[in-house]
N, C-alpha and C positions, 0 to 999 in steps of 0.2 A: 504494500500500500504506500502509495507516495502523499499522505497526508502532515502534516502542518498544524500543529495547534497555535491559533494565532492569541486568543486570549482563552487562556486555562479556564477549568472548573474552580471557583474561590474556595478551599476548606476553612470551615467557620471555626473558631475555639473550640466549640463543641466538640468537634470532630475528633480533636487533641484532646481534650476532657474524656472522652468516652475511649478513647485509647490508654490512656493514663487511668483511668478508673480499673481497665481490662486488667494491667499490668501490677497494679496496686502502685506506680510513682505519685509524690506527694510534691516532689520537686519541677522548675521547668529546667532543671539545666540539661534534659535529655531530650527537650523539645525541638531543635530544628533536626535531629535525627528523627525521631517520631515521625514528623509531618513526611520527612523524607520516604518513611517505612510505609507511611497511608497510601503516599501518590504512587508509589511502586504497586501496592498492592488495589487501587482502583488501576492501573495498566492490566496488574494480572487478570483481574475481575470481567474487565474487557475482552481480554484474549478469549478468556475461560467463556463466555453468556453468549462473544459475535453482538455486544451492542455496548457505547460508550454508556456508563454508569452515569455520568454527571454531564449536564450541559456545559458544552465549551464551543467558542468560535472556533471554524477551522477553515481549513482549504487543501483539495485534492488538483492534482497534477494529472491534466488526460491527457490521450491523443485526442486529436481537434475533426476527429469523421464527422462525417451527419449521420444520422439513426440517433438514437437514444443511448446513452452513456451514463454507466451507474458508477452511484458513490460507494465506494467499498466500507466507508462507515455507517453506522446504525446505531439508532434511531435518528433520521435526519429530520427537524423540526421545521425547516426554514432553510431555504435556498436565497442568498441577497445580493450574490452576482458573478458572472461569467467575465475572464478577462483574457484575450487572448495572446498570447506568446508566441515572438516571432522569434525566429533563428537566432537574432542575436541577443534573445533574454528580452529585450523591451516591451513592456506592456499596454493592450490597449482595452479600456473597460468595452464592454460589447453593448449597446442597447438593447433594449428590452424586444422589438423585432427580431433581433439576428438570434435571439434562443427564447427559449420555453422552457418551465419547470415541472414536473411532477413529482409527489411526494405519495405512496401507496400505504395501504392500510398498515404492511407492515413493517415501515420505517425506510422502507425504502426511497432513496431522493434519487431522480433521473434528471437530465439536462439532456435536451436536442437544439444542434443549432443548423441553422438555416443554410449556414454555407460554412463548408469545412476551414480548418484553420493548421497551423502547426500543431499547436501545443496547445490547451486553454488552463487557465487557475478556476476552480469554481468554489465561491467563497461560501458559506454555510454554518448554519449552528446545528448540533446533534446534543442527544443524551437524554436518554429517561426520565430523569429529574433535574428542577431547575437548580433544587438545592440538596445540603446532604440531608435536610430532615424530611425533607421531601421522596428519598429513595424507602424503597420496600425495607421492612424490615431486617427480612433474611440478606439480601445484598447488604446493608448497611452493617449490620453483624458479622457478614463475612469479611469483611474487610480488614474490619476493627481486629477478628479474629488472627487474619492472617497476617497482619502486620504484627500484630503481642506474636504470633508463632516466627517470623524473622527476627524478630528483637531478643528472644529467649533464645533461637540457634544462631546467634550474633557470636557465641564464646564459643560452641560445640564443631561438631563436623560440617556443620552450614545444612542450610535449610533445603529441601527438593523443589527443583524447579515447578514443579506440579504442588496444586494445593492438598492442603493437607483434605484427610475424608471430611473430616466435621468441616470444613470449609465448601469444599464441592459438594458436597449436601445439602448447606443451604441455598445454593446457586442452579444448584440444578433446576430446578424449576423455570428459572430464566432463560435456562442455555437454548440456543438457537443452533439446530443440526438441520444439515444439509445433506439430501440422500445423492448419490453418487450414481 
């Protein structure tokens, strides 16, 4: 995926509170690692569901065909603009004629443009929820969880790249498979 977070998902204190609750820390001097451990683990969280946890602006990198062209992110909320890229990098915003949006039931964000191009940027916001209190409980949990589970094999033989069960457990319900 050739995607771009242009402005992140905001983690509220909370977010850090209920990780430090998990862990039982009373202090913040472990807190810009913490936050570090959340963002890492709403990535995995992503990886793991096939849909971005938390809204954030972003923008994907296509080739410039005509037909319809999808965003390999998900949930896409809002599509706010196509800009097309010429050979030498230079950008040029596309008006509202030369493309079209679509946004399908399930999360799916497409773009068609009217006449092909090099390369296009298609800018967009995605994500489940607007905020963190806003996400499902189980996602929200999982998270908290799998971050106190990197923070505790921080000393040990290191954490598995795969979440732990009680983590894919509570995500499973979320996860988004694709038959082959």
């Amino acid at each position: 995926m050739n995607r771009v977070i242009l402005t992140p998902a905001a983690l509220p204190s909370s977010a850090l509170a209920e990780l430090r609750q998990w862990l039982g820390i009373t202090t913040g001097n472990d807190d810009n690692a913490l936050s570090a451990l959340i963002a890492a683990a709403l990535e995995t969280c992503e990886a793991f569901i096939g849909a971005m946890p938390l809204e954030a602006a972003c923008e994907e990198r296509l080739d410039g065909r005509c037909g319809w062209l999808t965003l390999a992110t998900r949930p896409v909320q809002s599509i706010a603009a196509v800009d097309a890229i010429a050979s030498d990098g230079s950008r040029s915003t596309l008006l509202a004629p030369d493309w079209e949006a679509d946004l399908g039931a399930d999360g799916t964000g497409r773009v068609r443009l009217a006449r092909p191009s090099t390369r296009i940027a298609v800018r967009f916001t995605a994500g489940l929820a607007s905020e963190w209190g806003a996400l499902p409980d189980g996602l929200r949990h999982g998270i908290v969880r799998l971050a106190a589970h990197q923070h505790r094999e921080r000393e040990g033989s290191g954490a598995s790249p795969t979440p732990p069960t009680s983590v894919a457990a509570l995500w499973r319900p979320w996860r988004r498979l694709r038959l082959a």
